[in-house]
C-alpha positions in Angstrom: 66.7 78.1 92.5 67.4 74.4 93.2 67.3 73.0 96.5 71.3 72.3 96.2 71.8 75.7 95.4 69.7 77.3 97.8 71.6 75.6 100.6 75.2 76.9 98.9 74.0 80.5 99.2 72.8 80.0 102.7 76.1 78.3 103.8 78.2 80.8 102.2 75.8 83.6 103.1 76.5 82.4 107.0 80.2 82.0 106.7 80.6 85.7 105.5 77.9 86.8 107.8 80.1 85.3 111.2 83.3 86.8 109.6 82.1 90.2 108.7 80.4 89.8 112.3 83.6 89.1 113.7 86.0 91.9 111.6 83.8 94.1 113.2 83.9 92.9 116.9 87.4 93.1 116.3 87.8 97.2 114.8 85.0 98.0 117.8 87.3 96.2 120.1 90.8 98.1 118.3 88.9 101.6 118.1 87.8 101.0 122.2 90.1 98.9 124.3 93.7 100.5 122.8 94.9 96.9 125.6 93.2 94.8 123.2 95.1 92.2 120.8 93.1 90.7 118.2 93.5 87.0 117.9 93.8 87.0 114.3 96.6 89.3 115.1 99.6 86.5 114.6 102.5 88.5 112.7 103.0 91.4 110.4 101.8 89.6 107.2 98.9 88.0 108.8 96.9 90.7 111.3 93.9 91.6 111.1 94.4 95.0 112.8 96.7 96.6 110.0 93.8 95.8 107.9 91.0 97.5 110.6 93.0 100.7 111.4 93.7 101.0 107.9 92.7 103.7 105.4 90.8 101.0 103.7 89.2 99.7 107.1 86.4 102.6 106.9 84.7 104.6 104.7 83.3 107.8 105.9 84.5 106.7 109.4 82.0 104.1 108.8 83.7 100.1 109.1 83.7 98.3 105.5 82.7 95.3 108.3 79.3 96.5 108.5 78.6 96.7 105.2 79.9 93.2 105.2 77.6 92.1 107.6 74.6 94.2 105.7 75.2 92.4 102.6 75.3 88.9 103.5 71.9 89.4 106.0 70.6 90.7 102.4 71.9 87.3 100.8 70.6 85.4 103.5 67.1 86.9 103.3 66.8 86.5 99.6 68.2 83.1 99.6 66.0 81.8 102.9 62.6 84.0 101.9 62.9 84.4 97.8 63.7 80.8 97.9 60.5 79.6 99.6 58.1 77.7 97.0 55.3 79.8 97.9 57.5 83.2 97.3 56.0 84.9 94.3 59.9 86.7 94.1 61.7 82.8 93.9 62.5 83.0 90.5 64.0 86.8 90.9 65.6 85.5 93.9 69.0 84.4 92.3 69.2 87.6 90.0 68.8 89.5 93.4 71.7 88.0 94.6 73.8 88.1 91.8 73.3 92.0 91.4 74.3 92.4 94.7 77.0 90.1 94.8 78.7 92.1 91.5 78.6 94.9 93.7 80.2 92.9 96.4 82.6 91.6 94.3 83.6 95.0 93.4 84.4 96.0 96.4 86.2 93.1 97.7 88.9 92.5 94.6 89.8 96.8 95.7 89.8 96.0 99.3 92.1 92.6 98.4 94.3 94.7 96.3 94.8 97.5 99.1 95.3 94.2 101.5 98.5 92.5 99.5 99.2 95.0 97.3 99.2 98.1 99.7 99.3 96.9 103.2 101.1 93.9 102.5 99.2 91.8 105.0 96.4 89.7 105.1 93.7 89.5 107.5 91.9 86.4 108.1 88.8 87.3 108.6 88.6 89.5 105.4 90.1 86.6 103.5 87.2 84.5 104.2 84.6 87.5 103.5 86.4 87.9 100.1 86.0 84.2 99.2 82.0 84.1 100.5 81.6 86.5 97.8 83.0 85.2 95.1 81.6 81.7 95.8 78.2 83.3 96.3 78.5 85.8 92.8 79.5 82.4 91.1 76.2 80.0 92.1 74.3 83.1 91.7 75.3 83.6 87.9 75.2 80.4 87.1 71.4 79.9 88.0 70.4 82.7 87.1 68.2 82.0 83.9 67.0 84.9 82.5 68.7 88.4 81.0 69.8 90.7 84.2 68.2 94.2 81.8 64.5 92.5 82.9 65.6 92.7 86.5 64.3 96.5 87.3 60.7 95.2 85.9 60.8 92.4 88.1 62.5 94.7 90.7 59.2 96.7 91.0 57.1 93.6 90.5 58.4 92.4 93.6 58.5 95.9 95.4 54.7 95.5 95.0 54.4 92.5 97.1 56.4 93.3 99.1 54.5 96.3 100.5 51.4 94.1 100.5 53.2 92.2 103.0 53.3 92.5 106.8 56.5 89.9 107.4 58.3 91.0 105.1 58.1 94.8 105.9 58.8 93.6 109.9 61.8 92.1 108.2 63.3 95.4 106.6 62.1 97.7 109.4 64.3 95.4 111.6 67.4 95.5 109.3 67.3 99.1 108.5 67.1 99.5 112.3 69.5 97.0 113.3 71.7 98.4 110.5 70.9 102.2 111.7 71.7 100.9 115.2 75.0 99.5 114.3 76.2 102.3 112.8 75.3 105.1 115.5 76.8 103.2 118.5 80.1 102.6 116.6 82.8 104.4 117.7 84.2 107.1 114.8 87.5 106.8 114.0 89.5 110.2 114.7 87.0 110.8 117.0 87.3 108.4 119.7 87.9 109.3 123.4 91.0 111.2 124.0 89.9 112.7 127.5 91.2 110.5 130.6 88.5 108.6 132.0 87.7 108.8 135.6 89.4 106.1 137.9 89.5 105.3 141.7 92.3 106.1 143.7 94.5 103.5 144.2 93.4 101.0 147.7 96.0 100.2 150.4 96.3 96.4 149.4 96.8 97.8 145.6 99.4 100.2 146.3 101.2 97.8 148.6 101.1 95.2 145.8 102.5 98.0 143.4 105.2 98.7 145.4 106.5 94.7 146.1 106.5 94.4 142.2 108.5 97.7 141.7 111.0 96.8 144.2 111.8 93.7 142.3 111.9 94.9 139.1 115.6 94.4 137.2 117.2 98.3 136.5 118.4 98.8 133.3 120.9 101.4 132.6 119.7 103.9 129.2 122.1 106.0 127.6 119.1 109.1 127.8 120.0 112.2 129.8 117.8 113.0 132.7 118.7 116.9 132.7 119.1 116.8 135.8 115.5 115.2 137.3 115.3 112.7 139.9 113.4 110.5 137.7 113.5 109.8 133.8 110.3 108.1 132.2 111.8 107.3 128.5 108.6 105.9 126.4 109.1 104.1 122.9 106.4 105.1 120.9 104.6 104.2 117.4 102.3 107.0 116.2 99.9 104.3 114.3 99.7 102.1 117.2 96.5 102.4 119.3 97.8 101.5 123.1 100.7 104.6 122.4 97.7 107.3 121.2 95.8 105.9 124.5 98.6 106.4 126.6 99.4 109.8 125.5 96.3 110.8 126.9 95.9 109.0 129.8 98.8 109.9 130.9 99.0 113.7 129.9 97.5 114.9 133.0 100.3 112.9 135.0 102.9 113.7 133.5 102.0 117.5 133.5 102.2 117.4 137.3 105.4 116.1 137.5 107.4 118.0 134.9 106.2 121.5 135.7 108.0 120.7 138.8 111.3 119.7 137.1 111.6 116.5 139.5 110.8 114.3 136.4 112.3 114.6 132.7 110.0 113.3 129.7 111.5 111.9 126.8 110.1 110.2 123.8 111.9 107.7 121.5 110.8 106.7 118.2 110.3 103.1 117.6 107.8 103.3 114.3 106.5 99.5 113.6 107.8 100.2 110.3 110.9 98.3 108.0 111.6 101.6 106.7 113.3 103.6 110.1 113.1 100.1 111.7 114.5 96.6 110.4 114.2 95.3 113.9 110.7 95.6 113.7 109.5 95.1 110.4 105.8 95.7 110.1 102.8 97.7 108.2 102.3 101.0 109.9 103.5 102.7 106.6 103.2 106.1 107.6 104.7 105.8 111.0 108.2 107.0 109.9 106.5 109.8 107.9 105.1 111.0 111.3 107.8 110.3 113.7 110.2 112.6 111.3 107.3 115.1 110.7 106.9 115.7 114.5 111.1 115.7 114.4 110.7 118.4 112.1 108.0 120.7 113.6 110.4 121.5 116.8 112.1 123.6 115.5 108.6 125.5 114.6 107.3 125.2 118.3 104.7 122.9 116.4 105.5 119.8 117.3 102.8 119.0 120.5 100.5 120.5 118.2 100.8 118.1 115.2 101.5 115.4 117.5 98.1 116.0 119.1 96.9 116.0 115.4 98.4 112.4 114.4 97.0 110.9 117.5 93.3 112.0 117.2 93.7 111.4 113.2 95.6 108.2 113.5 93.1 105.5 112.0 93.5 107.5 108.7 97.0 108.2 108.4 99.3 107.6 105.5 102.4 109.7 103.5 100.3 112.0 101.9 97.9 113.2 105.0 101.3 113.3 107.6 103.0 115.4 104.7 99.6 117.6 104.4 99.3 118.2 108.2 103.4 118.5 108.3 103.0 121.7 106.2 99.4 123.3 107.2 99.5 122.0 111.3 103.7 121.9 111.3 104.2 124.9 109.3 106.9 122.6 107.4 107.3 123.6 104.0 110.3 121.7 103.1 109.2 118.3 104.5 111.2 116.2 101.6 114.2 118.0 101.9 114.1 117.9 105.7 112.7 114.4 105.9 116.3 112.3 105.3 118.0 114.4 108.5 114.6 113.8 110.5 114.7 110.0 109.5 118.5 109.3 110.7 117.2 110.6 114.4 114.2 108.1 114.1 116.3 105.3 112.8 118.8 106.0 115.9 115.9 105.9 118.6 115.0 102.7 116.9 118.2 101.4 117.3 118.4 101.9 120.8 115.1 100.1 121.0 116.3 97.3 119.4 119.2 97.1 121.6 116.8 97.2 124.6 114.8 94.5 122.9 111.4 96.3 122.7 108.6 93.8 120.9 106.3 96.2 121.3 104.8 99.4 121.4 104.5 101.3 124.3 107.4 100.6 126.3 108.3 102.8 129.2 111.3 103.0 131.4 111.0 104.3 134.6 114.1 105.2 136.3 115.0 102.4 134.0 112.5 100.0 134.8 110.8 98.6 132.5 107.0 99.0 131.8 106.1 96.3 129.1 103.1 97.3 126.2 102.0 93.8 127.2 99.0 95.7 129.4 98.5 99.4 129.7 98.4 100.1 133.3 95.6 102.9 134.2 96.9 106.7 134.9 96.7 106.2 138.8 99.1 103.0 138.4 101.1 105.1 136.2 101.2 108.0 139.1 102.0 105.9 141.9 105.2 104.9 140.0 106.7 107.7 139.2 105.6 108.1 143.5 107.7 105.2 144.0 110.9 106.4 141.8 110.7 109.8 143.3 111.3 108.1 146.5 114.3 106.0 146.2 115.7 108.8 144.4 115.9 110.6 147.6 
């Protein structure tokens, strides 16, 4: 391992190390804030969070990110310690790498496929991970100088050493820990909090503030029935979008108060981020008109809160197939493919109204037709003193 090349592996080594790093800042940040908008985030084909929330984001609810960031600490290592002159492993070094980087490759050339070929989007971040590896699987082949079938006899050469070694078993213990670490305190996916944290009651300056913005808030007039309640709250909702799942938990307890009163009527509209039901919003969430007709389907089983509650809490791993599955075992819908072109004109007819209403994003409430933008998800006691407010002026 030249001095040149050495520096190659080390450069490429850090690039995929900060955008691993980063792709998994950004899923901790997706699977924990549902407010938060990734940066890399700029349009349907280029977003890092269709990637993330993916099928192909995790595996074993575990994020591919950390593996990312596992392999190129490993790249790092062998490239900064194996390549030392006094390293009895520096001519191994290189085949090191070169095994683990046809691994990597592997995996990246799948995960690139499910990226254009299946998600039809491309995320930055992974991008540049994808290209670290190559460029690293290249310089690693090339200087390699000996056949890779004598590798597992220089393998436990090596292994020998390195047990001999104090630094360099302080140096695994910390990445099997760090690595451990990394993977206990991150969030599963599926899994994540769906109970309604606790918050403060709302101060006299805040609700005074609350109520000078509702009062100038512009009225618009939707063609929803109110069955008779003094206050409508219409949402437009997206069962693969993060903010809608956190907001139908938040604000379950809320809303439960109000309607078993019958002074506030509930609807949902659908408004899937999905070409398919939705030209006006042409996006990647390619099993969020399967679900929106799925949970159409189920209510005329008396199913449909409970497979809604189902796509929510599964909702990082949903595509077709899965919505179908739990359509027909959660649902009791045994016909979903027969049923699914009716279902799919009432999803494509919400959409339309949301277009018409120029939603650009996902939720979207109306109270009393008053607009509450998915721009920032306002906390359940914000949300409460609201609907307060509307029952009000209904008076």
């Amino acid at each position: 391992m030249t001095s040149l090349t050495r520096k190659l592996l080390l450069a490429f080594g850090a690039l995929g190390l900060g955008a691993s790093s980063m792709s998994s800042y950004v899923h901790y940040k997706l699977l924990t804030d549902p407010s938060y908008t990734s940066f890399c985030d700029v349009n349907p084909a280029l977003s890092c969070s269709q990637a993330y929330l993916s099928p192909y984001g995790s595996l074993w609810g575990v994020p591919v990110a950390l593996a990312g960031v596992l392999f190129f600490v490993l790249v790092l290592l062998l490239a900064g310690l194996g390549g030392r002159a006094m390293s009895t492993a520096r001519e191994s070094a290189a085949a090191y790498i070169l095994a683990l980087s046809t691994i990597g490759l592997a995996v990246v050339l799948y995960l690139g496929w499910a990226s254009y070929f299946q998600l039809h989007t491309l995320c930055l971040f992974c991008a540049t991970t994808y290209v670290a590896v190559l460029v690293i699987f290249m310089i690693s082949g090339r200087v390699t100088t000996f056949p890779m079938t004598t590798l597992p006899r220089r393998a436990l050469r090596d292994l020998r050493t390195l047990v001999t070694s104090p630094l360099a078993l302080v140096i695994l213990l910390l990445l099997v820990v760090g690595v451990g670490t990394g993977i206990g305190l991150f969030p599963r996916e599926g899994v994540t909090s769906a109970q309604e944290p606790a918050y403060p009651p709302l101060t006299d300056q805040q609700r005074v503030d609350l109520e000078k913005w509702w009062a100038v808030q512009p009225t618009v007039d939707l063609p929803v029935s109110n069955d008779g309640a003094k206050v409508l709250v219409v949402k437009f909702s997206d069962y693969m979008c993060p903010a809608c799942r956190q907001t139908y938990e938040w604000y379950k307890p809320v809303l439960g108060k109000y309607l078993s009163g019958g002074q506030v009527h509930y609807v949902v509209k659908h408004y899937p981020l999905e070409a398919e039901c939705n030209p006006s919003a042409p996006s990647n969430h390619y099993a969020s008109c399967e679900a929106a007709a799925a949970v159409i389907m189920a209510r005329a089983k008396g199913t449909a809160q409970k497979l809604e509650q189902w796509i929510f809490t599964n909702q990082a791993s949903l595509t077709p197939d899965t919505v179908k599955k739990a359509a027909r075992d959660i649902g009791g819908i045994q016909d979903f493919d027969a049923q699914y072109p009716r279902a799919l004109q009432e999803v494509k007819t919400d959409a339309s109204l949301g277009a018409l209403l120029h939603i650009s994003q996902t939720p979207t409430f109306y109270v009393n037709g008053r607009k509450l933008s998915g721009k920032a998800i306002l906390p359940p006691q914000y949300f409460d003193y609201l609907i307060e407010l509307a029952l009000k002026d209904a008076k």
